[in-house]
N, C-alpha and C positions, 0 to 999 in steps of 0.2 A: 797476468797473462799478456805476452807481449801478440801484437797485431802490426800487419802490412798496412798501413792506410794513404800507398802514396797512388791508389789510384781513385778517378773522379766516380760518383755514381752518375751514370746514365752516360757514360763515355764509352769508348771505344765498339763498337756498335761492328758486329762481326762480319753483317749481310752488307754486302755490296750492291751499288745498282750499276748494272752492265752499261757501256752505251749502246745509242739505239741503232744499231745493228743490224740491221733486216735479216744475214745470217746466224746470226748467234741465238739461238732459241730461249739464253737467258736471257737479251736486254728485253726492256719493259716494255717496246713494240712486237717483238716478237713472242712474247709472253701472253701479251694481251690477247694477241689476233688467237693465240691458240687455245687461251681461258675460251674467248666465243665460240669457237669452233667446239670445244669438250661442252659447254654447256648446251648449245643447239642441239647433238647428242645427245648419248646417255652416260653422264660423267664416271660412270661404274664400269664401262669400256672401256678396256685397257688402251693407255693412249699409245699413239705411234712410235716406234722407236727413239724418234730424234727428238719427240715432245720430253719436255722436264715434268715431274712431279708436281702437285701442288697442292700447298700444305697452306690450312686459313688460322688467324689467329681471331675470334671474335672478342668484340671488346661490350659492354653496356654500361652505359654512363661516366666513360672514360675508365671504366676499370676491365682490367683482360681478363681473360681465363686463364685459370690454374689450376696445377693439382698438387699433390704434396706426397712422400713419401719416406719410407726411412728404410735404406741399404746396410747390407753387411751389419758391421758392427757401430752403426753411426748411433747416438742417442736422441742429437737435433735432428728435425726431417728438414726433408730439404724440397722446396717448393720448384715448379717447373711451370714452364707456360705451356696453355691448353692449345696444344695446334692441332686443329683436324682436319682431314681429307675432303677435299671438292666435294665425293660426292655424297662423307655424311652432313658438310652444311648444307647442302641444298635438302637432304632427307630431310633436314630437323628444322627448316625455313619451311620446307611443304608442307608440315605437321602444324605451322599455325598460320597454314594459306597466304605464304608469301614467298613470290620467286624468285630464285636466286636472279639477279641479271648483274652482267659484267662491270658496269658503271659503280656497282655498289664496291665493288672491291678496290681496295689498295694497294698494287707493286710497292714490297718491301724491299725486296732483292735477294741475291739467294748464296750461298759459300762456294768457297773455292774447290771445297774438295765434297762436293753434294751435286746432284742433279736433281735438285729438287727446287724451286721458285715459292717463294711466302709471301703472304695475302695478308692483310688487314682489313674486316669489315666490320661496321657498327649495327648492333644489333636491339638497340637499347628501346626502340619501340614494341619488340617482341616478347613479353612479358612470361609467356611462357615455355621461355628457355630454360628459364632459370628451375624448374623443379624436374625437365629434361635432363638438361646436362649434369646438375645434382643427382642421381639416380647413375648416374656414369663417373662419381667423384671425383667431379669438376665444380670450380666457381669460382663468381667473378669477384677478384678479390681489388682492394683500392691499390692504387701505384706504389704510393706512400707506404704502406705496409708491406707490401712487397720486397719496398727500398731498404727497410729496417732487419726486415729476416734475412737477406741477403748475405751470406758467407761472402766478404771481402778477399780472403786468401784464395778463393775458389772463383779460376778467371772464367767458365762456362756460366755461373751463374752470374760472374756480372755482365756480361754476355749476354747474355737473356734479360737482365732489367735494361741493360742501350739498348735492346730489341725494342721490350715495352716500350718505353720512354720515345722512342724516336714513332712507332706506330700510333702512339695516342696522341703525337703532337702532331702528324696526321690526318688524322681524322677531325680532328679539334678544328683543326685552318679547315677543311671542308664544310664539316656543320657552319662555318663562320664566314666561309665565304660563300656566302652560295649567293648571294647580289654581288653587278658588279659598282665599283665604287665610283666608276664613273656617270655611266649613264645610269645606272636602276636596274637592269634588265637582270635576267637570271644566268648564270654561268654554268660552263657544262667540262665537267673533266674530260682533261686529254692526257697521251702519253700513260697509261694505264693509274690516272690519279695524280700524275706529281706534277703534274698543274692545271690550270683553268681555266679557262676561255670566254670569254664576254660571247651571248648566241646573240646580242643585238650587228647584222652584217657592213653597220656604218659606224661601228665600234671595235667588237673586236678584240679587245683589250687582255694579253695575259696577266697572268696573274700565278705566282710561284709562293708555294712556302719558304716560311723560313728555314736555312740550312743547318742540320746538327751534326758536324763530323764530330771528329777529335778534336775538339777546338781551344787553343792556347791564351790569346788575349784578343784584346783588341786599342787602337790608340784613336784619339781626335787627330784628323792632317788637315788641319785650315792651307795650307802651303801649295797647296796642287795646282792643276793647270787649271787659265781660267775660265775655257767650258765647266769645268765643276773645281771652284773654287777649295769648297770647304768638303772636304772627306770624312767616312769612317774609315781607317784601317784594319783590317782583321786579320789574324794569324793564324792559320791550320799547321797542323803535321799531315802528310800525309805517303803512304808506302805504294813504292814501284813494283812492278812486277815483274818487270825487265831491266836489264841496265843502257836498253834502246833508248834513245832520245832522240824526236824528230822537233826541233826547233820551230814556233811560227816566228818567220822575220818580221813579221810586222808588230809581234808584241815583246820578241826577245832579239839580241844583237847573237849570243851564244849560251850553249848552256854546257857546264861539266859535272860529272861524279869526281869529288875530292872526299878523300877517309877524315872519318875524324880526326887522325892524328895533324894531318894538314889543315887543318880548320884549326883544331888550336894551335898550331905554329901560328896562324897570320892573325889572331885574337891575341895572341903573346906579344907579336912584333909590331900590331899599331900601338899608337902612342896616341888616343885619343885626347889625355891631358893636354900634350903639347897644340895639338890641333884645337883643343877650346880655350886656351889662350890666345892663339894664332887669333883666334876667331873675337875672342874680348879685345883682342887689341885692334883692332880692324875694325870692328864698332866705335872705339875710342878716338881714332884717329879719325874714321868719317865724321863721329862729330866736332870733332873741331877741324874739320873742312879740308883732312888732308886725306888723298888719295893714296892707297897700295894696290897693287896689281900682282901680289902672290897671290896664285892656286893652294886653296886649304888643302885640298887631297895631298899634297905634298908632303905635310909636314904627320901624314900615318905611315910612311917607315921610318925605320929606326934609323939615328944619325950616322951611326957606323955604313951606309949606305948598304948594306945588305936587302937585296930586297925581297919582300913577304910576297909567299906563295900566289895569294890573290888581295883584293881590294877587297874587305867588311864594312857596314855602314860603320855611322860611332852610335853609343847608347841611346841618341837622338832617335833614332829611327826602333820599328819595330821588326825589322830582318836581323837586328843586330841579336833583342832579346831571345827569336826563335833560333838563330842559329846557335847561340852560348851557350841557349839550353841545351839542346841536340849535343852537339859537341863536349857539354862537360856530366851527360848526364852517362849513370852507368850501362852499358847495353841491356845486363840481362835482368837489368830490373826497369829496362823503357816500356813505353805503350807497346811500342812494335815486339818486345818480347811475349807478351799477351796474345797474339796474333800469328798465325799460322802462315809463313812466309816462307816463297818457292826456297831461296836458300839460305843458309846464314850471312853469307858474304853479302848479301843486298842491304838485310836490314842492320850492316855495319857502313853503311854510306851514307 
């Protein structure tokens, strides 16, 4: 039986976190101000028009909720995460005399095509969930197994394990961080959970998870400037939603949409060999005390002087390996294929 296995588990991760946007009622400020306001409330009132949905996913001892089911004519069931509404977690949090409050939850982010906003809370001291939500055939199953049952061909369900996976790596940094590491003091989530804040006020100190997009590689740059000499580099993909681009001049000179086809035109036409010769002989000749004053970039177009669309690093650098990939990989079998994108012509740039 042949299988698809060119995608990663716990990749491509569907929910988006909005920015924070005072009018946009899904980023994670204005989400949050509205979780307090419903739960001050009675979260069983319908919320106001322009309010989003919200859906909680609990977790207890790193394992989420789930349910499991078998469609049509399937023979394997097929496992779902347990998301439930504001107001039955607060019902079934009052059932063993604990109240819901805002802090406990986590902005996960919410789709593009939902008005609905998703929660993450840890529930793992409340011991009597678990014969609750069983009785609703639900439970909290381990990541790990979840990762194993997983239909790989089936891009919603891996969709839902990047949910899991990125929710309990979440919660995990919270339970872990709750001192800050500088002074001692305790820390208090801000920004609806997705970061921390030192409460000692001659400290201070944020404090941020770690980030899990779609993430490609990463390289060692000892080479950098020398405020921070020695680097990590990191590689993301990641998808526009516009083909708008406001440049900031202080961290870009310009920015363009070129098609793939133009990307491998100027991967075609540099000559990196030539340039790392360029570059061995230039080393050689410094050391034996003779100076050259040719520009390497030079010698990445092609000698027929035609020149290439734009300037690509050479395989030294790590934009050179995210761009080849991009560029020689097939569209409709990319990440972005996976993902529900406003048109086709975007997620072809």
């Amino acid at each position: 039986m042949s299988m698809s296995l060119n995608s990663h588990a716990f990749a491509g991760n569907p929910l988006r976190s909005k920015t924070p946007k005072t009018h946009d009622p899904f980023s994670p400020s204005s989400a949050f101000e509205s979780l307090k306001t419903r739960l001050l409330q009675n979260p069983e009132n319908h919320p106001p028009p322009e309010s989003p949905l919200f859906k909680v996913l609990p977790f207890r001892k790193g394992r989420p909720l789930a349910s499991s089911s078998v469609t049509g004519d399937d023979v394997v069931p097929s496992w779902h995460l347990g998301w439930i509404s504001l107001a039955d977690c607060e019902g079934i949090l009052g059932k063993c005399g604990r109240q819901l409050r805002e802090e406990s939850l986590v902005y996960l982010g919410s789709r593009a095509e939902e008005d609905v906003v998703y929660w993450a809370i840890d529930v793992s001291e409340e011991g009597w969930l678990v014969p609750e939500l069983g009785g609703r055939q639900f439970c909290f199953v381990e990541l790990r197994t979840l990762m194993v049952a997983t239909d790989w061909a089936d891009s919603l369900a891996m969709g839902e394990l990047a949910v899991a996976g990125h929710a309990r790596a979440l919660l995990e940094w919270h339970n872990l961080s709750r001192f800050c590491g500088r002074c001692g003091e305790k820390t208090v989530p801000k920004e609806a959970g997705r970061r921390k804040q030192c409460s000692n006020e001659l400290c201070k100190i944020r404090v941020y998870p770690r980030v899990d997009p779609v993430y490609h590689s990463s390289q060692p740059w000892p080479v950098g400037p020398s405020s921070i000499p020695c680097q990590l580099m990191v590689g993301f993909f990641a998808y526009a939603k516009s083909l708008e681009i406001d440049v900031d001049k202080e961290e870009l000179e310009d920015a363009q949409w070129h098609s793939r086809e133009d990307v491998r035109k100027a991967l075609t036409f540099a000559e990196y060999k030539k340039a790392q010769r360029t570059a061995a002989t230039k080393v050689d000749q410094m050391c034996k005390g003779v100076e050259r004053g040719q520009s390497l970039s030079a010698d990445f177009n092609v000698e027929s002087g035609e020149l290439a669309p734009m300037f690509i690093p050479g395989p030294f650098a790590i934009a050179y390996h995210l761009i080849s990939t991009w560029a020689n990989e097939d569209p409709s079998t990319s990440a972005a294929a996976l993902l529900k994108q406003p048109s086709s012509s975007i997620s072809n740039l």
